[in-house]
PDB file of the backbone (N, CA, C, O) and the ligand in Angstrom, with CONECT records:
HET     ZN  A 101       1
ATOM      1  N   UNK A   1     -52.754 -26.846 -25.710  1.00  0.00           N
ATOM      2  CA  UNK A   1     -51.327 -27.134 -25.949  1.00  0.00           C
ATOM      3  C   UNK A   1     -50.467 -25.906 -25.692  1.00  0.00           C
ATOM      4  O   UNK A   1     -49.336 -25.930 -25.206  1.00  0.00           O
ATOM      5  N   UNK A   2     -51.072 -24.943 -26.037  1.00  0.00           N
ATOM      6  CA  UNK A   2     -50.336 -23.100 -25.958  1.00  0.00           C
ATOM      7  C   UNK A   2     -50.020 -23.071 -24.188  1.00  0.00           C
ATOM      8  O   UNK A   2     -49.177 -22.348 -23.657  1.00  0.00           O
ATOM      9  N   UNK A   3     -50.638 -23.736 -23.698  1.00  0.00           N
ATOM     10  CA  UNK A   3     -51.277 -23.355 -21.804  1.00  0.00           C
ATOM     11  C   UNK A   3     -50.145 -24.120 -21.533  1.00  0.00           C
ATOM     12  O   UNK A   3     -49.295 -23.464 -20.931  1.00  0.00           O
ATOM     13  N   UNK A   4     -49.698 -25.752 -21.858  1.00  0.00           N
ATOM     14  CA  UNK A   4     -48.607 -26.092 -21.409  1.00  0.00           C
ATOM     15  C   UNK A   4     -47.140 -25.594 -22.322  1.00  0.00           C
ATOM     16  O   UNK A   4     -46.161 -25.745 -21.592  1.00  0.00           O
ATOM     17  N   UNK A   5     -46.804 -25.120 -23.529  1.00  0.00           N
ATOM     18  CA  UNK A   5     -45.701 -24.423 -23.488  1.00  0.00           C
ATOM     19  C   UNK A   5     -45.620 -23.642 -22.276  1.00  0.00           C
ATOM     20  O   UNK A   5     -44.645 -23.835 -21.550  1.00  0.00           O
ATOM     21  N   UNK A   6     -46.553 -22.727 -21.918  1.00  0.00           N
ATOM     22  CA  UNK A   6     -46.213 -21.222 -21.360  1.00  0.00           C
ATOM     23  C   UNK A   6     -45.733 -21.973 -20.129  1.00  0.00           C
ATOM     24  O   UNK A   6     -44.544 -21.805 -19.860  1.00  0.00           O
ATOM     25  N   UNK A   7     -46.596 -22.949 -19.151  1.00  0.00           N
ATOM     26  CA  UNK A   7     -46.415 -23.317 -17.832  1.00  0.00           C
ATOM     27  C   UNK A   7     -44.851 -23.790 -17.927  1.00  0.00           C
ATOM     28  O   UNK A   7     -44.056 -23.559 -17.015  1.00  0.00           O
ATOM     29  N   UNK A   8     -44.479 -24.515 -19.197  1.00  0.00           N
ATOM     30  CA  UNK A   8     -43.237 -24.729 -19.253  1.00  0.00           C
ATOM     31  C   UNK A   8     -42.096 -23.546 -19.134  1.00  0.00           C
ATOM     32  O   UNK A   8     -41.039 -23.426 -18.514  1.00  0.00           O
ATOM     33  N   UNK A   9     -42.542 -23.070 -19.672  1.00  0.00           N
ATOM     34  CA  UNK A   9     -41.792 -21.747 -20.068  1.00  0.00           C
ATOM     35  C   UNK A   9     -41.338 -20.882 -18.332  1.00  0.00           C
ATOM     36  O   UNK A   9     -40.211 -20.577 -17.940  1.00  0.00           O
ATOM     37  N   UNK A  10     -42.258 -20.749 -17.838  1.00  0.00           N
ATOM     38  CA  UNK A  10     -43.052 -20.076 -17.097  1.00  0.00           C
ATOM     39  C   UNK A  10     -42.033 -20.686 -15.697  1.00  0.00           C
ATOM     40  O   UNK A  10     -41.337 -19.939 -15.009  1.00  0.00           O
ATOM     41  N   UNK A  11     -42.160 -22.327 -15.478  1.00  0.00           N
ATOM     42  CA  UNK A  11     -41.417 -23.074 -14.607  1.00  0.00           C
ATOM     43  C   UNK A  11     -40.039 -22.857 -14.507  1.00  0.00           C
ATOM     44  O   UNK A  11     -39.383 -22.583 -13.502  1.00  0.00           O
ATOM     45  N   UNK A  12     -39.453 -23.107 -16.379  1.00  0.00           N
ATOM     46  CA  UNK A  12     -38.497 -22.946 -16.456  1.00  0.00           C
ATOM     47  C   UNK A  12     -37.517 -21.507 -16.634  1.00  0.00           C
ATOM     48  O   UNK A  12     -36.447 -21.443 -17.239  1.00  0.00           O
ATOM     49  N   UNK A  13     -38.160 -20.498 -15.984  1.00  0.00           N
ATOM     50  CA  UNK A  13     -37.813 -18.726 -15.814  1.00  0.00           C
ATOM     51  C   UNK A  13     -37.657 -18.976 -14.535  1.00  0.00           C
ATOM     52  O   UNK A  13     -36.534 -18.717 -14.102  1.00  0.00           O
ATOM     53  N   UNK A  14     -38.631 -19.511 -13.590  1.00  0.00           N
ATOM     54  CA  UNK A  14     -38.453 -19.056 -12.392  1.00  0.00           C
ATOM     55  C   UNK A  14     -37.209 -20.320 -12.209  1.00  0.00           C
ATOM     56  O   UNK A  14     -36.329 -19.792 -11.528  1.00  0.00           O
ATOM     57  N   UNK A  15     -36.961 -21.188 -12.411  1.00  0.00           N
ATOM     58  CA  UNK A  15     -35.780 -22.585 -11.965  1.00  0.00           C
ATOM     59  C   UNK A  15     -34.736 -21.901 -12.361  1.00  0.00           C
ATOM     60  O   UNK A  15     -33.722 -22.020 -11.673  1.00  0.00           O
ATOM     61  N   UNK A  16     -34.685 -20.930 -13.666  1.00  0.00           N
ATOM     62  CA  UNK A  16     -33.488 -19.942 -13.893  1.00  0.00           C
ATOM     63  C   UNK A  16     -32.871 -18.815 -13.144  1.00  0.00           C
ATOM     64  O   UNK A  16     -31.677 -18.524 -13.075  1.00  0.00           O
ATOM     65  N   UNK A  17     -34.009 -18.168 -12.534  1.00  0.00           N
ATOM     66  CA  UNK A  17     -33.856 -17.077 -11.837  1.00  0.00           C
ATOM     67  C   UNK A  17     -33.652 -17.500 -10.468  1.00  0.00           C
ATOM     68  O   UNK A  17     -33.128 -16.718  -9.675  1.00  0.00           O
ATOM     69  N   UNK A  18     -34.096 -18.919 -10.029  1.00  0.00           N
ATOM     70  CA  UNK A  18     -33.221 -19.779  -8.663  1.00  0.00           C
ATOM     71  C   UNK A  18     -31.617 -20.132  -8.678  1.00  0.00           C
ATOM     72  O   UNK A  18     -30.819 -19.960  -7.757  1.00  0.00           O
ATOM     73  N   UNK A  19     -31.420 -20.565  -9.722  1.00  0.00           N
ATOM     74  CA  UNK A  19     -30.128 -20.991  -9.765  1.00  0.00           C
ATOM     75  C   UNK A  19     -29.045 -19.719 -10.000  1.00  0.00           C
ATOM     76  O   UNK A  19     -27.856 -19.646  -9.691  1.00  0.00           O
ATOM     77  N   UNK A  20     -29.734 -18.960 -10.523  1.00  0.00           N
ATOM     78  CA  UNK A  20     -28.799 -17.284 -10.827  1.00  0.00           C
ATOM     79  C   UNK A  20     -28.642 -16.857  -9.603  1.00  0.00           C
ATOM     80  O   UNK A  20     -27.470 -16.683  -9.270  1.00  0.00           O
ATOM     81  N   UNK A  21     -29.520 -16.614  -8.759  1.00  0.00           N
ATOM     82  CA  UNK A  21     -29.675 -16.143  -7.280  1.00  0.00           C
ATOM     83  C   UNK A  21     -28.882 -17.048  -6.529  1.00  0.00           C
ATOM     84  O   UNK A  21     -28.219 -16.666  -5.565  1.00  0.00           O
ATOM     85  N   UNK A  22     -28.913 -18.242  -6.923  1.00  0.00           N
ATOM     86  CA  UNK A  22     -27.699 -18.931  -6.099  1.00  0.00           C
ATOM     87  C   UNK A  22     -26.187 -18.824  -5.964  1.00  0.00           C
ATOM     88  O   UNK A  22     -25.403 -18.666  -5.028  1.00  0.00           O
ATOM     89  N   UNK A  23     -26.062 -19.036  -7.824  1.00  0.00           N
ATOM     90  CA  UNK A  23     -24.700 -18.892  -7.939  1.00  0.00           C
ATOM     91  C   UNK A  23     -24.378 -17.112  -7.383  1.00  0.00           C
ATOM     92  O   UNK A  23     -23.317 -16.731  -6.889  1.00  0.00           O
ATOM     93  N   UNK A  24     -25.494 -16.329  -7.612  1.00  0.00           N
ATOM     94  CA  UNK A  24     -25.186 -14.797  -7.641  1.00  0.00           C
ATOM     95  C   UNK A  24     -24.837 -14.589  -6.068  1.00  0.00           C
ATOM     96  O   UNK A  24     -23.794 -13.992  -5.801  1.00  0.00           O
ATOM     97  N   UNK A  25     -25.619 -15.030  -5.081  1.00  0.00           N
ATOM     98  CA  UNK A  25     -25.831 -14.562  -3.245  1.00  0.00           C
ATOM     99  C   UNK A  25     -24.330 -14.810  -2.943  1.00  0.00           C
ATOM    100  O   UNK A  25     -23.748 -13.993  -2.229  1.00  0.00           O
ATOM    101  N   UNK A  26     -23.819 -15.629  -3.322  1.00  0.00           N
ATOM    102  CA  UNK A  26     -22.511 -15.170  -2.138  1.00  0.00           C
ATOM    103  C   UNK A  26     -21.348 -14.231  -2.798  1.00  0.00           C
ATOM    104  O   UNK A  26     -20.233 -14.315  -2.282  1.00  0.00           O
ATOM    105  N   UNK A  27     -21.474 -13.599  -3.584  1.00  0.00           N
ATOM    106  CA  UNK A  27     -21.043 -12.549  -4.148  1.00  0.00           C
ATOM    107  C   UNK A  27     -22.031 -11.180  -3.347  1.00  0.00           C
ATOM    108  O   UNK A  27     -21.430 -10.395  -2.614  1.00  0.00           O
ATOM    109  N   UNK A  28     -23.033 -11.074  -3.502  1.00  0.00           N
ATOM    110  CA  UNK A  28     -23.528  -9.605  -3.078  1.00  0.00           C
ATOM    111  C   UNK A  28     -23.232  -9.144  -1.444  1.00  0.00           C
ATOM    112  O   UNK A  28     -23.143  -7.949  -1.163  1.00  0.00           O
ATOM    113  N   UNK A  29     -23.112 -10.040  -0.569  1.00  0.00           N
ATOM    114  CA  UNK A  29     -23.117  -9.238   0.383  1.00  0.00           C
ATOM    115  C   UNK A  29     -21.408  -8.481   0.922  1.00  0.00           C
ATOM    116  O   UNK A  29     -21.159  -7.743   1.875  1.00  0.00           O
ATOM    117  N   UNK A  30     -20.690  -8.926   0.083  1.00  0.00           N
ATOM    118  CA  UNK A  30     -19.089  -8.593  -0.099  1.00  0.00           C
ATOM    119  C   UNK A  30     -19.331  -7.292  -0.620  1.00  0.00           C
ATOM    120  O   UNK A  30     -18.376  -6.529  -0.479  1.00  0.00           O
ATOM    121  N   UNK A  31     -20.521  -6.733  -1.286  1.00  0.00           N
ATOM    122  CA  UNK A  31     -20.613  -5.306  -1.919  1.00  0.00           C
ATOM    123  C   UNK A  31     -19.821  -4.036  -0.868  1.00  0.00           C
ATOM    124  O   UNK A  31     -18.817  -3.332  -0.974  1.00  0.00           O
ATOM    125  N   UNK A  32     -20.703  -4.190  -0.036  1.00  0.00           N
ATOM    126  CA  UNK A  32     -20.673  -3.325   1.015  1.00  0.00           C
ATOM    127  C   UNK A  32     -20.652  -3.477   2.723  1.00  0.00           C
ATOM    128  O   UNK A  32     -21.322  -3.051   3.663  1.00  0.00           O
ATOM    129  N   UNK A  33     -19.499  -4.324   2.532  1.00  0.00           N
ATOM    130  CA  UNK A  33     -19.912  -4.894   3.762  1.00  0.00           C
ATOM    131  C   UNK A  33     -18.836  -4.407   4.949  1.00  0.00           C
ATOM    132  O   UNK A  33     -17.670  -4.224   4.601  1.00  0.00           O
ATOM    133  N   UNK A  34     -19.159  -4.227   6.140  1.00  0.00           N
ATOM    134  CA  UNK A  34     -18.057  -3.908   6.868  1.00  0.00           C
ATOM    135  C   UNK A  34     -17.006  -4.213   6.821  1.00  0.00           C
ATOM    136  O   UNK A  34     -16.276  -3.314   7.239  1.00  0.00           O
ATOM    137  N   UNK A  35     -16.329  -5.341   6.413  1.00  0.00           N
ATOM    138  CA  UNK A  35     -15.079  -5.870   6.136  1.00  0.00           C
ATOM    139  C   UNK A  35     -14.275  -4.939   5.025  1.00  0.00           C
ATOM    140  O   UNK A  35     -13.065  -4.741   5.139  1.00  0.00           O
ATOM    141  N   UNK A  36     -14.849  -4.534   4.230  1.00  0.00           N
ATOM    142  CA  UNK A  36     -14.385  -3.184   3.031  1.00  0.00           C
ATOM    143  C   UNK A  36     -14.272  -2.130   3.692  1.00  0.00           C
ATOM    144  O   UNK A  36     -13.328  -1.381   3.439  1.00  0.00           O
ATOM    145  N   UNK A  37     -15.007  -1.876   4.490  1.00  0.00           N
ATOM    146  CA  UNK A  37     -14.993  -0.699   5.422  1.00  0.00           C
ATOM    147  C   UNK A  37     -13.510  -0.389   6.737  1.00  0.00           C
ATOM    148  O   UNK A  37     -12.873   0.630   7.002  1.00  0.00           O
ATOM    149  N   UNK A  38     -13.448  -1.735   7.252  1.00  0.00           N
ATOM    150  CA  UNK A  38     -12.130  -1.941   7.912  1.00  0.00           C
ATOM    151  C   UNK A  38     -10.714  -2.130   7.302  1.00  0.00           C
ATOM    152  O   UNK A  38      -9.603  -2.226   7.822  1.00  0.00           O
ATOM    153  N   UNK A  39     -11.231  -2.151   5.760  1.00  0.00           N
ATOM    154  CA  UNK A  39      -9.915  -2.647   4.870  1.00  0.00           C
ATOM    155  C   UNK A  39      -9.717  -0.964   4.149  1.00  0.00           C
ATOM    156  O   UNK A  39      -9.311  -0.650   3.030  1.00  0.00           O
ATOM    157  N   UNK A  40     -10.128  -0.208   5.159  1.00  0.00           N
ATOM    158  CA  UNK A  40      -9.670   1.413   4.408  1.00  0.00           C
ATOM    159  C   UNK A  40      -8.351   1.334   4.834  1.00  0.00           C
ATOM    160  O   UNK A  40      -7.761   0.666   5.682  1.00  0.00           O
ATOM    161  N   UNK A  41      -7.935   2.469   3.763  1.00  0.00           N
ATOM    162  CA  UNK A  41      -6.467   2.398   3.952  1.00  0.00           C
ATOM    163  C   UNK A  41      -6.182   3.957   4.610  1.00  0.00           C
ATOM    164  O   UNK A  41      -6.852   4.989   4.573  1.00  0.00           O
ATOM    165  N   UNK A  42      -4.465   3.523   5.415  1.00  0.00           N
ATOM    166  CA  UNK A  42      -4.727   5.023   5.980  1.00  0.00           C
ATOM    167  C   UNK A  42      -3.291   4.841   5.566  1.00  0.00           C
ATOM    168  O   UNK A  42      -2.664   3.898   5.083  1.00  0.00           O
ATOM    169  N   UNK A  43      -2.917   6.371   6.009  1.00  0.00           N
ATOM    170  CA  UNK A  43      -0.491   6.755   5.694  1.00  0.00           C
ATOM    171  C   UNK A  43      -0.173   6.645   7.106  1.00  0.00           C
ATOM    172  O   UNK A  43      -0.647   7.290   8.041  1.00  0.00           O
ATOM    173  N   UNK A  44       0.775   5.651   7.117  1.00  0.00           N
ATOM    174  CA  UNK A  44       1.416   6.250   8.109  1.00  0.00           C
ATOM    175  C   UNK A  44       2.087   7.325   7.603  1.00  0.00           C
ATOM    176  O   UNK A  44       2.469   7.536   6.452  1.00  0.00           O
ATOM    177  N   UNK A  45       2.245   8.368   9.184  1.00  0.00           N
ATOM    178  CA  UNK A  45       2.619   9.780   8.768  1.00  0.00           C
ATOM    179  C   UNK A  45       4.425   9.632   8.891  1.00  0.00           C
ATOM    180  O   UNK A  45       5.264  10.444   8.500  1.00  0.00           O
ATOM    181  N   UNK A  46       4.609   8.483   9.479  1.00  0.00           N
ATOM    182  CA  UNK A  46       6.100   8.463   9.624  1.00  0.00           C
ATOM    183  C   UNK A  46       6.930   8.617   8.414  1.00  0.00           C
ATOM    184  O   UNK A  46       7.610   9.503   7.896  1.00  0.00           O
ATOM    185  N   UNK A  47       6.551   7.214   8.139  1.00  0.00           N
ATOM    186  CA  UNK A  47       7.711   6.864   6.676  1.00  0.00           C
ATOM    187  C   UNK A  47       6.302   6.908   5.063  1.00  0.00           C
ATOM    188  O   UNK A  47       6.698   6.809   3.902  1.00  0.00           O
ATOM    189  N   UNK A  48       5.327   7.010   5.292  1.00  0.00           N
ATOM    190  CA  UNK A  48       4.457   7.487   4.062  1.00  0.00           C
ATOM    191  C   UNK A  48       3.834   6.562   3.345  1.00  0.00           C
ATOM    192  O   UNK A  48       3.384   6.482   2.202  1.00  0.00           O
ATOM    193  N   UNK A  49       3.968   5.403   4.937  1.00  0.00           N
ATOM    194  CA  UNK A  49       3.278   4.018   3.709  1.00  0.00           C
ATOM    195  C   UNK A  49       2.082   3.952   3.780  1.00  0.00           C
ATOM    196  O   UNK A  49       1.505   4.587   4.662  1.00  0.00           O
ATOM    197  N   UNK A  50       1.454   3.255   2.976  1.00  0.00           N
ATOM    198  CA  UNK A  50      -0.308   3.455   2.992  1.00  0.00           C
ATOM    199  C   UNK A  50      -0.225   1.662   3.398  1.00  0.00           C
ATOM    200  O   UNK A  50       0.611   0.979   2.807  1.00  0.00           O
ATOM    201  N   UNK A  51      -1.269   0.941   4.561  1.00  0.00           N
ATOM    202  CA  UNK A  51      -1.827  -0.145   5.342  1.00  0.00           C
ATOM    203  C   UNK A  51      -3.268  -0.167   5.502  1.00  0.00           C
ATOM    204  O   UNK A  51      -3.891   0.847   5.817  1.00  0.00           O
ATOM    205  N   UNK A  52      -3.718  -1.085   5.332  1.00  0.00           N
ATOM    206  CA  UNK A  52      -5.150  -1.406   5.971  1.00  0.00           C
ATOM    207  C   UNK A  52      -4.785  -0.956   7.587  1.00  0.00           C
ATOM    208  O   UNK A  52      -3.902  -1.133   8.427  1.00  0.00           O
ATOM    209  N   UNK A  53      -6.394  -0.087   7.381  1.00  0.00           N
ATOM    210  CA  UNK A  53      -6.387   0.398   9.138  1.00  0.00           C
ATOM    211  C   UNK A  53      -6.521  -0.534  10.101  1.00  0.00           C
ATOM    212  O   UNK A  53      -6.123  -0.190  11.214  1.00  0.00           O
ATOM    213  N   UNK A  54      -7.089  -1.909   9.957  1.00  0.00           N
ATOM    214  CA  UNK A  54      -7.258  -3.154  10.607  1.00  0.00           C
ATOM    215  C   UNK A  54      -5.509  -3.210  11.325  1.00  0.00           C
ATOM    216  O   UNK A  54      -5.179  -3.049  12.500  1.00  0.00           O
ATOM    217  N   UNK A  55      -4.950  -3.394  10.548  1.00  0.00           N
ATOM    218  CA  UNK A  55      -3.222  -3.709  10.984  1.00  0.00           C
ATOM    219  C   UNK A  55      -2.373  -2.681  11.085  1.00  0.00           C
ATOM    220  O   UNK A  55      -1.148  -2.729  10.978  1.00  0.00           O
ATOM    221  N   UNK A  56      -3.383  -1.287  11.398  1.00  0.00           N
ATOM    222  CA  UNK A  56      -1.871  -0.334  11.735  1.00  0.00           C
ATOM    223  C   UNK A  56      -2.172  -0.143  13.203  1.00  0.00           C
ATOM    224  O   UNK A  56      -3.166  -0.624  13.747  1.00  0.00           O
ATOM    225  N   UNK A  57      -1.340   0.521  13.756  1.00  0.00           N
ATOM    226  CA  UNK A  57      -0.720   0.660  14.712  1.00  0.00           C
ATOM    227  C   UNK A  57      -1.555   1.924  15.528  1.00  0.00           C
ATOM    228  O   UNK A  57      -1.084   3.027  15.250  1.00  0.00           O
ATOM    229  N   UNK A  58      -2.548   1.951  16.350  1.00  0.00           N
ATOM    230  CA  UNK A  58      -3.411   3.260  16.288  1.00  0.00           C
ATOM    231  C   UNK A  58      -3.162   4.163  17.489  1.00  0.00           C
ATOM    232  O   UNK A  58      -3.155   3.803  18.666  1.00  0.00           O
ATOM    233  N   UNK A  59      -2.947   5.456  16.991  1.00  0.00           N
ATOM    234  CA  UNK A  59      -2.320   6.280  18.291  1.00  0.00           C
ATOM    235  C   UNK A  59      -3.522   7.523  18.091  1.00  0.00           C
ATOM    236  O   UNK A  59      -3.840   8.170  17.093  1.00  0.00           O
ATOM    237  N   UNK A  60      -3.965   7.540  19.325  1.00  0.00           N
ATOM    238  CA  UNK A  60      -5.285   8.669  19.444  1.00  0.00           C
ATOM    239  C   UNK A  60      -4.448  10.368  20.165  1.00  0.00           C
ATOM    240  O   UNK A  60      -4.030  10.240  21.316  1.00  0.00           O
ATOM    241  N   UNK A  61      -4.290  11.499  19.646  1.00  0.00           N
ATOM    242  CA  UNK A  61      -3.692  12.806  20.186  1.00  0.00           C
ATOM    243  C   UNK A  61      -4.544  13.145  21.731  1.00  0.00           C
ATOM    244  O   UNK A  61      -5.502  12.556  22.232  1.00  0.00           O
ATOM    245  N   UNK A  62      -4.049  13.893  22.039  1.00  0.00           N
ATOM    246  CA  UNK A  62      -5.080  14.348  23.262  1.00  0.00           C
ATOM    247  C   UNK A  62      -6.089  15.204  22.567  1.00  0.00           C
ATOM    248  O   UNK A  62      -6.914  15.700  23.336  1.00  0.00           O
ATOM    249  N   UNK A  63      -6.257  15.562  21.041  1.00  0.00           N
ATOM    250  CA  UNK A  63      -6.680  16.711  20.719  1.00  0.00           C
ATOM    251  C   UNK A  63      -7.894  15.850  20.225  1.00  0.00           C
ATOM    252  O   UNK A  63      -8.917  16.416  19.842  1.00  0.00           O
ATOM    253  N   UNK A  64      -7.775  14.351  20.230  1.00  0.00           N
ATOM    254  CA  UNK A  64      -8.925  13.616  19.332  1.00  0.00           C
ATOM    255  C   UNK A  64      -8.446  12.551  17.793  1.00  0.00           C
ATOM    256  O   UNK A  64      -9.007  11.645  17.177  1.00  0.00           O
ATOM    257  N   UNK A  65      -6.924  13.393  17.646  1.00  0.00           N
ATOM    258  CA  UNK A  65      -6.790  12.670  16.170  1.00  0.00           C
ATOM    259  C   UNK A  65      -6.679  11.907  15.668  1.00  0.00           C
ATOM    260  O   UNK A  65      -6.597  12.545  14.618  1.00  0.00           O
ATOM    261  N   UNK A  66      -6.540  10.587  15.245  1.00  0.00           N
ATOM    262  CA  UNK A  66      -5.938   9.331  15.157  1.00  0.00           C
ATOM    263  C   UNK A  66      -5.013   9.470  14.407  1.00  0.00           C
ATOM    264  O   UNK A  66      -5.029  10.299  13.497  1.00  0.00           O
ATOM    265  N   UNK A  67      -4.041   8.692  14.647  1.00  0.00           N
ATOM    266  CA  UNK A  67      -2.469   8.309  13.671  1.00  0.00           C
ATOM    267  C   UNK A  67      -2.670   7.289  13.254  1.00  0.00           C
ATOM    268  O   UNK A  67      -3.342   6.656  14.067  1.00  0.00           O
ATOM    269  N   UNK A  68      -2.411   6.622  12.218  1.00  0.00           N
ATOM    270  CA  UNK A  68      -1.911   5.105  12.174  1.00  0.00           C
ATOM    271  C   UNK A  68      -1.017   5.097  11.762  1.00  0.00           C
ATOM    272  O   UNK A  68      -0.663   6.017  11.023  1.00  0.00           O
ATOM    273  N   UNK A  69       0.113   3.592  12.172  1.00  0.00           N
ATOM    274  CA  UNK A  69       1.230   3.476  11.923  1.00  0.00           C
ATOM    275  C   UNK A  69       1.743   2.232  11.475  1.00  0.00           C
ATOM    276  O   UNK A  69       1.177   1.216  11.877  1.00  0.00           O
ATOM    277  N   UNK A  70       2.766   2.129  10.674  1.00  0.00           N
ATOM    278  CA  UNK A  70       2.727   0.800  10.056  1.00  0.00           C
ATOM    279  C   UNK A  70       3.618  -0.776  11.134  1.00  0.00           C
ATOM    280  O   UNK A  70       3.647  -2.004  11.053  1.00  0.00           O
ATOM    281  N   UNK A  71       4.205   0.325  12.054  1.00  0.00           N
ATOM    282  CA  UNK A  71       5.017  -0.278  13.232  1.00  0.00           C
ATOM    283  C   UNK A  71       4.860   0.262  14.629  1.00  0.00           C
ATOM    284  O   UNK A  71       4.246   1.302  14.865  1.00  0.00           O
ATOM    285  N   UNK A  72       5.374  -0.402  15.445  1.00  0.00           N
ATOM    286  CA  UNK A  72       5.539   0.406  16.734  1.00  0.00           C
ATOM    287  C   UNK A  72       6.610   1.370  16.694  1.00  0.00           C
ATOM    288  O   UNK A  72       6.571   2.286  17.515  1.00  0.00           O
ATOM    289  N   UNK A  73       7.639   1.305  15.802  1.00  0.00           N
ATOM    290  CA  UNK A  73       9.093   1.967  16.038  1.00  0.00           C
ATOM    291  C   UNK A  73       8.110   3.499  15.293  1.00  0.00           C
ATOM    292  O   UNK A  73       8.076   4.567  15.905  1.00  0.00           O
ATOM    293  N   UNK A  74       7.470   3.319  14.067  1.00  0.00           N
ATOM    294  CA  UNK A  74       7.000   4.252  13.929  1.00  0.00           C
ATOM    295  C   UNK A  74       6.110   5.186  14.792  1.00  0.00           C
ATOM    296  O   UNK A  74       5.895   6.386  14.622  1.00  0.00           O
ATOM    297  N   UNK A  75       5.633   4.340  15.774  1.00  0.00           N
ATOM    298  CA  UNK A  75       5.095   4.863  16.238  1.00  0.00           C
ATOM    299  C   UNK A  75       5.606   5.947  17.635  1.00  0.00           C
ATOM    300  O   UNK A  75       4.987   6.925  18.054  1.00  0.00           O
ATOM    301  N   UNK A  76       6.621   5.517  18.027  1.00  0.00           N
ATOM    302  CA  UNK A  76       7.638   6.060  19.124  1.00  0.00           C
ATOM    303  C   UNK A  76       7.937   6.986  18.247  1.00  0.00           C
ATOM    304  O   UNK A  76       7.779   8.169  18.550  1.00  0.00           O
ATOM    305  N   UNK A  77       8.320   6.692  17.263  1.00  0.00           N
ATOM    306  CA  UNK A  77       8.963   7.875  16.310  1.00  0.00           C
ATOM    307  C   UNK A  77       8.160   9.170  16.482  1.00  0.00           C
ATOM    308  O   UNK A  77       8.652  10.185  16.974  1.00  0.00           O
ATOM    309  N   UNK A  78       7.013   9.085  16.088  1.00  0.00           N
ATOM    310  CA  UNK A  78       5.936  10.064  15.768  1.00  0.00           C
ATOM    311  C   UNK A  78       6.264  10.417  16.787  1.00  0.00           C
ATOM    312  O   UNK A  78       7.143  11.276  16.850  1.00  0.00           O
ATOM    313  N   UNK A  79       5.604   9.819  18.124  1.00  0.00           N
ATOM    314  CA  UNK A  79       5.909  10.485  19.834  1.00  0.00           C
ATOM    315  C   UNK A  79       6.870  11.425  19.716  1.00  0.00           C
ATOM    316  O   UNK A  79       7.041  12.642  19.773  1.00  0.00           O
ATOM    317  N   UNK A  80       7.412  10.441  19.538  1.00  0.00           N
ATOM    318  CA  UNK A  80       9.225  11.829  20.081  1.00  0.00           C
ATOM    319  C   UNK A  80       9.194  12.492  19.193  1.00  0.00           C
ATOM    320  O   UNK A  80      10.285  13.039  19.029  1.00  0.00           O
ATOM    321  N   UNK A  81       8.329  12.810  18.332  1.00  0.00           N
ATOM    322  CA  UNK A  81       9.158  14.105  17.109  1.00  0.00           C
ATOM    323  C   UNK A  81       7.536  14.810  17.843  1.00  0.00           C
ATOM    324  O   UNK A  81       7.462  16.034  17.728  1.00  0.00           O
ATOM    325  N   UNK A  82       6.665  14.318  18.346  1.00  0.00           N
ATOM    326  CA  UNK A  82       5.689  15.621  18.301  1.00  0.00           C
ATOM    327  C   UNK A  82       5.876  15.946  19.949  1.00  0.00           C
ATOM    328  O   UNK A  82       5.522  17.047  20.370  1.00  0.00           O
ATOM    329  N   UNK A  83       6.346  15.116  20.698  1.00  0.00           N
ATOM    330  CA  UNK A  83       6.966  15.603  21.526  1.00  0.00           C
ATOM    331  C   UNK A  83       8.132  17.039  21.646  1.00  0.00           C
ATOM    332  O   UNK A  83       8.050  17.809  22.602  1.00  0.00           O
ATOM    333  N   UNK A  84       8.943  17.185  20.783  1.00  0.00           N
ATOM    334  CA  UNK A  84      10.269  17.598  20.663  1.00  0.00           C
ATOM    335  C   UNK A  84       9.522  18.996  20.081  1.00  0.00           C
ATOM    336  O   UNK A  84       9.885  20.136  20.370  1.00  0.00           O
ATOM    337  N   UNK A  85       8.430  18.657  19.221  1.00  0.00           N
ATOM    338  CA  UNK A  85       7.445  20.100  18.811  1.00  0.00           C
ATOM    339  C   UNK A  85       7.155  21.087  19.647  1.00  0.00           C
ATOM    340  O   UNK A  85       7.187  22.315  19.719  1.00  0.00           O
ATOM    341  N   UNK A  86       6.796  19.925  20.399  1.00  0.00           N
ATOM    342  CA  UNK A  86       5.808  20.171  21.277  1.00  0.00           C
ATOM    343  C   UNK A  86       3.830  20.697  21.148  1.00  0.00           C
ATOM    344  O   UNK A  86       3.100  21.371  21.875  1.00  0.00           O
ATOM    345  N   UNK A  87       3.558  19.734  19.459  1.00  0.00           N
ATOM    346  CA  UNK A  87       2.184  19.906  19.527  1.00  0.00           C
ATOM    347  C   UNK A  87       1.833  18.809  19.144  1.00  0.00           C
ATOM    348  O   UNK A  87       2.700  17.966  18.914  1.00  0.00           O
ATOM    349  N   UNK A  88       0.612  18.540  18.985  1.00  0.00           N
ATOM    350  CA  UNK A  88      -0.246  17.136  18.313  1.00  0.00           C
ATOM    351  C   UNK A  88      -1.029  17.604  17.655  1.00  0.00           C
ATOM    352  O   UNK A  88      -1.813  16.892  17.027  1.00  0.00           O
TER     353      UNK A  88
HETATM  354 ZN    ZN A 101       5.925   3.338   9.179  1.00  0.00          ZN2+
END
C-alpha cells in the first residue's frame, strides 16, 4: 500500500513540474534575448533624448563612431555643427 502512495506521489511531482515548465517556458527565453539587446538605449547627442537604438537614426564618423539620433533634422543638425568644427 506504502509502494502505491509513493508512485502516486511520485506521478503527481513530475505532472507538477510539467505544467510549471509550461506555464514557466514562454517567459524564460525573453530573459536574455536579442530583442533586449536591440532595445538598448542610446542619447541623442543633439537635443539629449534617450531612444531605443532599433528607432534612432544611425550616423557612423569617418573615425568609426556611431551617433544616434532621435530624427533626421537631428541628424543634419549634428552634421553641420561637426562640420562647422570641423572634427568628428
Ligand atoms: Zn533629437
Amino acid at each position: 500500500m506504502l509502494i502505491r502512495w509513493l508512485i502516486i506521489i511520485i506521478v503527481g511531482f513530475f505532472i507538477f513540474r510539467l505544467l510549471r515548465r509550461l506555464f514557466a517556458s514562454p517567459k524564460l527565453p525573453d530573459r536574455k534575448s536579442p530583442r533586449e539587446i536591440q532595445d538598448e538605449m542610446v542619447q541623442d547627442p543633439v537635443c539629449k533624448v534617450y531612444l531605443p537604438k532599433r528607432q534612432a537614426n544611425v550616423l557612423k564618423s569617418p573615425k568609426g563612431v556611431y551617433y544616434y539620433f532621435c530624427s533626421t533634422q537631428c541628424r543634419e543638425k549634428f552634421i553641420k555643427e561637426v562640420k562647422n568644427r570641423g572634427s568628428a
